[in-house]
Rosetta silent file (secondary structure, phi, psi, omega in degrees, C-alpha in Angstrom):
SEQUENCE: XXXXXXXXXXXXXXXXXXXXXXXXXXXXXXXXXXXXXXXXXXXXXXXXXXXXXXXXXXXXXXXXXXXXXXXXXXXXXXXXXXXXXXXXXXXXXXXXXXXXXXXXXXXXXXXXXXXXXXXXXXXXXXXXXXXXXXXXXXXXXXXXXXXXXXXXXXXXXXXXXXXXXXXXXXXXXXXXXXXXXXXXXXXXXXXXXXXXXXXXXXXXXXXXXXXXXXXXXXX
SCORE:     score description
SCORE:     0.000 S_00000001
   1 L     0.000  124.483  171.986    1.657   -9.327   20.646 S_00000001
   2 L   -52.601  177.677  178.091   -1.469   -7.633   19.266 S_00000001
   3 L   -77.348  140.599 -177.162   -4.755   -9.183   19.131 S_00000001
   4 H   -71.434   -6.046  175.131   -6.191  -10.802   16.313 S_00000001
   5 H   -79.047  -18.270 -164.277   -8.719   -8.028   16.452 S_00000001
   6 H   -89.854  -37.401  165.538   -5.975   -5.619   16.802 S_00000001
   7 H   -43.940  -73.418 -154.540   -4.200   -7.295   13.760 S_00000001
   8 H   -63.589  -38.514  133.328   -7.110   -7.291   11.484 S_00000001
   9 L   -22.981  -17.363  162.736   -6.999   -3.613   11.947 S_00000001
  10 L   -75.105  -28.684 -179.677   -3.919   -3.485   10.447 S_00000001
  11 E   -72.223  133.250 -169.642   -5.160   -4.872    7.374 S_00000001
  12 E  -110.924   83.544 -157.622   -5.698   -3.104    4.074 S_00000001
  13 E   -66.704  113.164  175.582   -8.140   -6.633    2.605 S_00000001
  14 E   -97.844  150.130  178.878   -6.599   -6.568   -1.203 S_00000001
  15 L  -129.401  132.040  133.102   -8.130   -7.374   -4.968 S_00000001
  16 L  -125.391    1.361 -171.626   -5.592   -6.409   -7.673 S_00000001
  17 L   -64.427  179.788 -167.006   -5.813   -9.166  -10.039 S_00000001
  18 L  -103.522    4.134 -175.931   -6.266   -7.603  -13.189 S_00000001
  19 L   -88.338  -47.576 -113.690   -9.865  -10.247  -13.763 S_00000001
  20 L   -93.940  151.966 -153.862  -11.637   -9.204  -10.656 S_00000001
  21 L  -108.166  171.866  149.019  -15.104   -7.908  -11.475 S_00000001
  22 H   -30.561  -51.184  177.657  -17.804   -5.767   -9.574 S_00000001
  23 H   -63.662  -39.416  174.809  -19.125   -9.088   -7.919 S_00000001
  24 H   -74.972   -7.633  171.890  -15.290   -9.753   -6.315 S_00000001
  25 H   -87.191  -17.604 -167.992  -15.503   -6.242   -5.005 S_00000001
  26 H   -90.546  -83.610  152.900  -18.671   -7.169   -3.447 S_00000001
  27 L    -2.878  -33.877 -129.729  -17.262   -9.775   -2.072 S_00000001
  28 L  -134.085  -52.039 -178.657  -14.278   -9.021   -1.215 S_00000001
  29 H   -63.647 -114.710 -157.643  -16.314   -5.672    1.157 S_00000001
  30 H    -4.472  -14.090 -149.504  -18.425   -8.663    2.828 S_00000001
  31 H  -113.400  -61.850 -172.136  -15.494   -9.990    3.692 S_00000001
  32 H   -69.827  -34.138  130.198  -13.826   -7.330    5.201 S_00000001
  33 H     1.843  -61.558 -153.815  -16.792   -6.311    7.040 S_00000001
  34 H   -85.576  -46.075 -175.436  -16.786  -10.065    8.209 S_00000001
  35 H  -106.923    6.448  167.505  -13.148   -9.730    9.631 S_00000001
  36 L    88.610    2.350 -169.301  -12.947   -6.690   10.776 S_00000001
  37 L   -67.654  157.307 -178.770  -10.461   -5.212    8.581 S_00000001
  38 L   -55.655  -80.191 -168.309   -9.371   -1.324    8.235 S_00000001
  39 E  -126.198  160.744  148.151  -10.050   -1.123    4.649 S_00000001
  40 E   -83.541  144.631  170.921   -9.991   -2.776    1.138 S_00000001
  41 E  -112.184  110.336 -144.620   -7.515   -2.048   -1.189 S_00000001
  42 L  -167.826  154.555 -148.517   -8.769   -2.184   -5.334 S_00000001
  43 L   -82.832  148.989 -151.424   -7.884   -0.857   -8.598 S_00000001
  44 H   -70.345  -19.736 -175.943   -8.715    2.688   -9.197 S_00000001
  45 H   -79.448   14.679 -162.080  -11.330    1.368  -12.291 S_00000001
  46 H  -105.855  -29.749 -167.197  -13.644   -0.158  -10.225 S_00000001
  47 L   -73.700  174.611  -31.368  -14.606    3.678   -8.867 S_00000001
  48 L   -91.266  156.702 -145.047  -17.019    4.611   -8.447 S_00000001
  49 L   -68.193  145.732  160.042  -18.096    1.505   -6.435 S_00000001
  50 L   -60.373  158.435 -167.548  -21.921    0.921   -7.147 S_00000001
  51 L   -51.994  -39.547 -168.457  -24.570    2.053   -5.020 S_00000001
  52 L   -79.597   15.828  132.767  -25.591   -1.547   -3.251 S_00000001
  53 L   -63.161  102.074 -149.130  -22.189   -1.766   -2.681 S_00000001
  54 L  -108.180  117.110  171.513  -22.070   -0.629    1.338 S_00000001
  55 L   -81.673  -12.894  173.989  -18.817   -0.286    2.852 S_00000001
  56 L    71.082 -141.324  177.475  -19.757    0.368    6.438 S_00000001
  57 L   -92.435   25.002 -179.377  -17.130    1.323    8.326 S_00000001
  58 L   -87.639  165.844  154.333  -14.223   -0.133    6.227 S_00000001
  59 E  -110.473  168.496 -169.333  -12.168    2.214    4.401 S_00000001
  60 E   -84.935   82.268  179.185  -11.271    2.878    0.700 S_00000001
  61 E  -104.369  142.377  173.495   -7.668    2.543   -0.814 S_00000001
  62 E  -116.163  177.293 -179.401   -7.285    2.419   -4.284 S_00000001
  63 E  -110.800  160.956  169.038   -3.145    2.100   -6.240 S_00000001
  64 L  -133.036  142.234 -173.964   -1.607    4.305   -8.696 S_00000001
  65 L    69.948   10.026 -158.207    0.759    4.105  -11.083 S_00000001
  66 L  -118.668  165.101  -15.734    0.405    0.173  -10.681 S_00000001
  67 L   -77.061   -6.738 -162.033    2.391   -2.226  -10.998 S_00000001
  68 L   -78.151  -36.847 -155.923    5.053   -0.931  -12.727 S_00000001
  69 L    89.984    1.541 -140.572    5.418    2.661  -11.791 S_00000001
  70 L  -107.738   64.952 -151.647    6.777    3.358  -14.953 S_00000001
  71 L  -149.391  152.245 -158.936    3.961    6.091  -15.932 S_00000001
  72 L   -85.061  163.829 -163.232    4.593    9.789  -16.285 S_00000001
  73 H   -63.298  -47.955  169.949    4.323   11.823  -12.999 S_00000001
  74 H   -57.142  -57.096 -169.880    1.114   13.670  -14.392 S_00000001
  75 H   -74.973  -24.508 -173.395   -0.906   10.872  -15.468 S_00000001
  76 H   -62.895  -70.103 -170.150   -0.081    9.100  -11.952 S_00000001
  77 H   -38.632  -34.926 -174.654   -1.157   12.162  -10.349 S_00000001
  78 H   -72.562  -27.604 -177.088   -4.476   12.482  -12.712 S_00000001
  79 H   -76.483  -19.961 -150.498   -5.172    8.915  -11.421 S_00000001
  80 H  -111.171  -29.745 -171.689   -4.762    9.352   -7.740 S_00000001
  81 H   -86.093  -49.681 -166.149   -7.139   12.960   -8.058 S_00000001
  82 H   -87.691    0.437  174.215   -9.842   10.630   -9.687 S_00000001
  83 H   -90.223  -42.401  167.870   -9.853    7.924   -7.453 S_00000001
  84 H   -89.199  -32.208  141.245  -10.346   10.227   -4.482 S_00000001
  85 H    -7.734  -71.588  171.763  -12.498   12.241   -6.206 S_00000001
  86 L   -65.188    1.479 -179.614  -14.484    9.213   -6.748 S_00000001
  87 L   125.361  -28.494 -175.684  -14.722    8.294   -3.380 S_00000001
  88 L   -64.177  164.883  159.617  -11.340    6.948   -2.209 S_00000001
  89 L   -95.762  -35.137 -153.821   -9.719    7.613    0.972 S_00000001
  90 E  -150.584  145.180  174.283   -6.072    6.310    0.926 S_00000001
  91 E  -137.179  113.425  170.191   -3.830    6.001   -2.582 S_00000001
  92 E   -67.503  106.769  169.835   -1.052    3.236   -2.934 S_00000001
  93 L   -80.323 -169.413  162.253    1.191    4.841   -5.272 S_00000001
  94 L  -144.783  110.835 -163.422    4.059    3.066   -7.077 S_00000001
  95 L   -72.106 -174.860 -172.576    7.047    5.260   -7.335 S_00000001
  96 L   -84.887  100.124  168.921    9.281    5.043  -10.637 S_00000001
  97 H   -61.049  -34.771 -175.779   11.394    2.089   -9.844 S_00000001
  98 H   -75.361  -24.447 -177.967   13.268    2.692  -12.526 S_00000001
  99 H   -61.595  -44.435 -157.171   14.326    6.533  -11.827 S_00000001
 100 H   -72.294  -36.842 -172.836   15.068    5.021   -8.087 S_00000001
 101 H   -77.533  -36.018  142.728   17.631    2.574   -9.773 S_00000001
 102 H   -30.704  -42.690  176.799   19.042    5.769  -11.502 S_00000001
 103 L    74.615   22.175  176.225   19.539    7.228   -8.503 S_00000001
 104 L   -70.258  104.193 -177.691   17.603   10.086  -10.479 S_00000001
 105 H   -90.576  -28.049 -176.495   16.393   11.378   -6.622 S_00000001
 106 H   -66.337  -46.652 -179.589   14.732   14.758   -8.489 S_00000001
 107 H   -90.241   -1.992  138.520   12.840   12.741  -10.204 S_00000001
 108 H    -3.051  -70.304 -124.384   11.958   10.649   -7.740 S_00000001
 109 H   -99.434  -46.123  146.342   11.213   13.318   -5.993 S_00000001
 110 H   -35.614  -46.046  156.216    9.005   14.663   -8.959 S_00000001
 111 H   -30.589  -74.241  174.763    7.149   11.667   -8.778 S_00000001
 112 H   -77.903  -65.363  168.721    5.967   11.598   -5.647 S_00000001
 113 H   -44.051  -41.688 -172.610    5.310   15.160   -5.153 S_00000001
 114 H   -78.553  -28.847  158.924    3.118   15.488   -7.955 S_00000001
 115 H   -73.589  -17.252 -167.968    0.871   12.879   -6.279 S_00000001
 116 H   -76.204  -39.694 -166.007    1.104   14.295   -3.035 S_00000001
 117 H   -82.088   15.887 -155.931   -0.196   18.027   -3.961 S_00000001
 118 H  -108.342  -11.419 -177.590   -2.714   16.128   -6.147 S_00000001
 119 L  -140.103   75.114 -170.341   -4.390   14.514   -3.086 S_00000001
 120 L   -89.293   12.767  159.651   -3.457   16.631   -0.330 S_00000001
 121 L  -131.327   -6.523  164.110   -5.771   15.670    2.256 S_00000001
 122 L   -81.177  171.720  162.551   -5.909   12.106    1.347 S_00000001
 123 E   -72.949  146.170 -176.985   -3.683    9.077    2.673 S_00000001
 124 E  -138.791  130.580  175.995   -0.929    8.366    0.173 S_00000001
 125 E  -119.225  147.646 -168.253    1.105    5.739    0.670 S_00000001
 126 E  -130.381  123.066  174.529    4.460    5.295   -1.576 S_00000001
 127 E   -86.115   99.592 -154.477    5.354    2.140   -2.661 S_00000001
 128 L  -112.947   19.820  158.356    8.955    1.475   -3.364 S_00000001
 129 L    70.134   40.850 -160.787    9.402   -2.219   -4.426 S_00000001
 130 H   -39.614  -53.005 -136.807   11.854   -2.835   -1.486 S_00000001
 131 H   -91.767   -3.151  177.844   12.971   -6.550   -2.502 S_00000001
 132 H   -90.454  -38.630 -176.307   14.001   -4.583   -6.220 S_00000001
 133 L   -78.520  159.444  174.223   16.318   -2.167   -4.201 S_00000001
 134 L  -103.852 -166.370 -174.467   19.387   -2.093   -2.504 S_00000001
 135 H   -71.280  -74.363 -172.280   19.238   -0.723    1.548 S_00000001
 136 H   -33.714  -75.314  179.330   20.968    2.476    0.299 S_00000001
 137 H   -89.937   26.701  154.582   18.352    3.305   -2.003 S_00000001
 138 H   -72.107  -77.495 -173.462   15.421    1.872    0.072 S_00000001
 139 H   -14.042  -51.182 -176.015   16.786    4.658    2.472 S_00000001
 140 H   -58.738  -58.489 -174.134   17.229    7.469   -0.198 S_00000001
 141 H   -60.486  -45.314 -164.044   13.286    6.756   -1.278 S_00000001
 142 H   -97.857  -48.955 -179.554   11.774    6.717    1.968 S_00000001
 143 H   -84.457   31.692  143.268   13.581   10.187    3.321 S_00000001
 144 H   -91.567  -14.889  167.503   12.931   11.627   -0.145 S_00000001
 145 H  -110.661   -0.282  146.853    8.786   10.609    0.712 S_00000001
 146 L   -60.751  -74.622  160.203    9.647   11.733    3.975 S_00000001
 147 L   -17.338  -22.409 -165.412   10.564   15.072    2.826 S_00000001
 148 L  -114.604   -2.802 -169.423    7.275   15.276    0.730 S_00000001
 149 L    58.030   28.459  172.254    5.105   14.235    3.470 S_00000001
 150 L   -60.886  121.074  159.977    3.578   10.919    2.335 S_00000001
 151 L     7.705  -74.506  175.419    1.838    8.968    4.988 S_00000001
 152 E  -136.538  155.428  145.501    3.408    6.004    4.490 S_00000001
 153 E   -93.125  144.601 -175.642    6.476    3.827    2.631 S_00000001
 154 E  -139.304  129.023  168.050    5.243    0.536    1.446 S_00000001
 155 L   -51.397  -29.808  174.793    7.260   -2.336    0.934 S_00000001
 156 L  -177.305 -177.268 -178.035    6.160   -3.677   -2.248 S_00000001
 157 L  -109.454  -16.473 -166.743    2.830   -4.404   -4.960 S_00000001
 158 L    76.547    7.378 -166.172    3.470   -8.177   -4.788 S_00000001
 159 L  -120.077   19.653 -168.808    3.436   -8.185   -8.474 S_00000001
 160 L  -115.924  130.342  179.883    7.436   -7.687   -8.892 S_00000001
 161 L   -84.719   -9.281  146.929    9.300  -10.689   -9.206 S_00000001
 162 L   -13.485  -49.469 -173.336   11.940   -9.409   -7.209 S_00000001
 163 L   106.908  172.718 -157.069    9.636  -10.562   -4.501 S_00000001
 164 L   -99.654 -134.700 -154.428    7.181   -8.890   -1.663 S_00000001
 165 L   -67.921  118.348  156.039    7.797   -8.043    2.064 S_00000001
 166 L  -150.948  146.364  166.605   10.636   -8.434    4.515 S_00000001
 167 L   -58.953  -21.813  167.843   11.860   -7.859    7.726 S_00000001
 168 L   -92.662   15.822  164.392   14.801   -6.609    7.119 S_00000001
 169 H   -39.146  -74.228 -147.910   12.527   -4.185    4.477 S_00000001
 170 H   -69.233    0.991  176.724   10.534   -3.108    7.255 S_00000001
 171 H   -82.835  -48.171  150.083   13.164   -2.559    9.546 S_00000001
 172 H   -32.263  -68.716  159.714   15.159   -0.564    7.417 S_00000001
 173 H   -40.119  -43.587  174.113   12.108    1.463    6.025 S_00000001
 174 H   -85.409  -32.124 -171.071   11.241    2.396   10.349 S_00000001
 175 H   -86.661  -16.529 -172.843   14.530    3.260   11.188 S_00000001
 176 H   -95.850  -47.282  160.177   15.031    5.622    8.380 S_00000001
 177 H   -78.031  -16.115 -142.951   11.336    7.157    8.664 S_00000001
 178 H    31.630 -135.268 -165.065   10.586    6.574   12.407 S_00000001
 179 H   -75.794   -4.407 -175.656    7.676    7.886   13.860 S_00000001
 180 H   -96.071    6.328 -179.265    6.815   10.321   11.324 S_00000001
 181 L  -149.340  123.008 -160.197    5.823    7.993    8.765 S_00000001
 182 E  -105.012  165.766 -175.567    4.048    4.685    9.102 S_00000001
 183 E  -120.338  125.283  175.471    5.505    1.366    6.993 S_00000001
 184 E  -115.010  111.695 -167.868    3.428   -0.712    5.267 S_00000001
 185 E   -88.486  123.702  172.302    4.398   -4.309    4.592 S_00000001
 186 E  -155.083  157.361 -154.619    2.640   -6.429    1.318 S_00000001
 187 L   112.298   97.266  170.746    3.773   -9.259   -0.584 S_00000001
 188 L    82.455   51.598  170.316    4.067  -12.566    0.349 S_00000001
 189 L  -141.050   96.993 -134.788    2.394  -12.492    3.695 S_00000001
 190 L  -117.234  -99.368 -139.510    0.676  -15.615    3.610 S_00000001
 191 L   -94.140  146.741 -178.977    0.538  -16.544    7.410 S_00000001
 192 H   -45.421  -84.757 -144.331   -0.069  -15.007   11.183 S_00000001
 193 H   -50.275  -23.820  178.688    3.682  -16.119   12.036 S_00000001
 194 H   -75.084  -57.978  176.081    5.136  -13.688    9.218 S_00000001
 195 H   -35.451  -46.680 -164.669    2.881  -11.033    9.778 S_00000001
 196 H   -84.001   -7.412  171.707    3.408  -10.674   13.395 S_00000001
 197 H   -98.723   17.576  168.149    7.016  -10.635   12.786 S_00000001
 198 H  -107.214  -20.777  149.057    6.737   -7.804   10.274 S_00000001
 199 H   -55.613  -79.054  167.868    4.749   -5.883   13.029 S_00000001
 200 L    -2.990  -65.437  177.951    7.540   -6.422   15.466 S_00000001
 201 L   -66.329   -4.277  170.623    9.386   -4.895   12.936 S_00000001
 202 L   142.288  -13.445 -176.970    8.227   -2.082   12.603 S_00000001
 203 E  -105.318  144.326 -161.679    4.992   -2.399   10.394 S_00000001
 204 E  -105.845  -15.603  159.000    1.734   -0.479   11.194 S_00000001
 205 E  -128.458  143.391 -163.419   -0.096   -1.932    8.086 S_00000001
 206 E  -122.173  150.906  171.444   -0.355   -4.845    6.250 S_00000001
 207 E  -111.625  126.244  177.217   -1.729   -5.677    2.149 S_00000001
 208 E  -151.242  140.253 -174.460   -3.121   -8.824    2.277 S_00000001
 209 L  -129.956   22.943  127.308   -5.404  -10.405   -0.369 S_00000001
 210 L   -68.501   -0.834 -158.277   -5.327  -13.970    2.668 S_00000001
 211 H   -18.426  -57.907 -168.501   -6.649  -11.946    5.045 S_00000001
 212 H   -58.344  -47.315  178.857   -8.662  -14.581    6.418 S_00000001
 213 H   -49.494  -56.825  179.004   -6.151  -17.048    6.234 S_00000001
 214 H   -68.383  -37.864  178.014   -3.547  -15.401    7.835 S_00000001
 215 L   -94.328   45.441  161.902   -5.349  -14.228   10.829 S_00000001
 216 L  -111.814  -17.903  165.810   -6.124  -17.802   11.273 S_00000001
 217 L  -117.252   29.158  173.219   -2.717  -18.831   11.844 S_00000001
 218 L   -73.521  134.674  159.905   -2.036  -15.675   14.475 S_00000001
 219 L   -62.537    0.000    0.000   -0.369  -17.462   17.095 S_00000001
């Protein structure tokens, strides 16, 4: 079992509500700072962050395309260039749920691509709403952002009522990318006992807006 230091490395510490101001961003870095976490994760309007904001050594992911996905391939892509532009490091996308329920894979495929050459040295992670899907097209979606070279597949935004994170997501999601892609579970990952069994499974990152909470109940 990792460490809780080795955990909190794992963590991407999230803000997405659609209230949260400069001062919860502030916040929200102190925090992560505080715990040790990889990065924050926070909606592309907050760039760029103000100067007294000091991130240290955390890093920056902002989302795209979120929550819905439902946003043409271009403007995701225009969003994802100005967020790293601005300073970002790593971009959650949110692929077109609905094209994936289509079984439309070009555009899918379209989708995704047009974010990827738009930030081609950043991390891009593609978020495919697992608990919306059935295994057959979780599968299709993650070796179509294999194919395209995305980073990562990410289980879910946490804002679908579908529901967030599971193991048998993330199990699914690793056996179909292996090693050539890491899986990132969020949604619904309230406590250390879930978490560490969504590691187990298979996940190398976690979205957590409990951080604290959760690695307070690591076993």
């Amino acid at each position: 079992m990792a460490t809780r230091e080795e955990v909190a490395q794992m963590i991407d510490h999230t803000l997405l509500k659609p209230e949260a101001t400069f001062d919860d961003v502030r916040a929200l870095v102190e925090d992560a700072k505080r715990i040790g976490t990889y990065s924050v994760c926070i909606s592309p309007s907050m760039l760029p962050l103000p100067e007294d904001i000091d991130l240290g050594d955390v890093h920056l992911a902002v989302v795209a395309g979120f929550p819905s996905g439902a946003v043409a391939p271009s403007i995701k892509a225009a969003e994802a260039a100005l967020a790293v532009a601005a300073g970002a490091d790593e971009v959650d996308m949110v692929v077109n749920i609905g094209l994936v329920k289509e079984h439309d894979w070009d555009g899918v495929a379209l989708d995704i691509a047009s974010v990827r050459d738009a930030i081609p040295f950043a991390v891009l992670k593609v978020i495919i709403e697992s608990a919306a899907l059935t295994d057959e097209e979780i599968i299709k979606v993650c070796e179509i952002a294999h194919e395209l070279d995305a980073d990562f597949v990410k289980t879910s935004t946490g804002f679908h009522p579908a529901g967030g994170a599971s193991v048998h997501a993330v199990e699914l999601m690793k056996k179909t990318v292996g090693d050539d892609l890491e899986v990132k579970a969020s949604g619904g990952i309230r406590d250390g006992k879930f978490a560490a069994e969504l590691i187990a499974a298979g996940a190398t990152r976690l979205g957590l807006s409990a951080s604290q909470a959760v690695l307070d109940t690591l076993e």
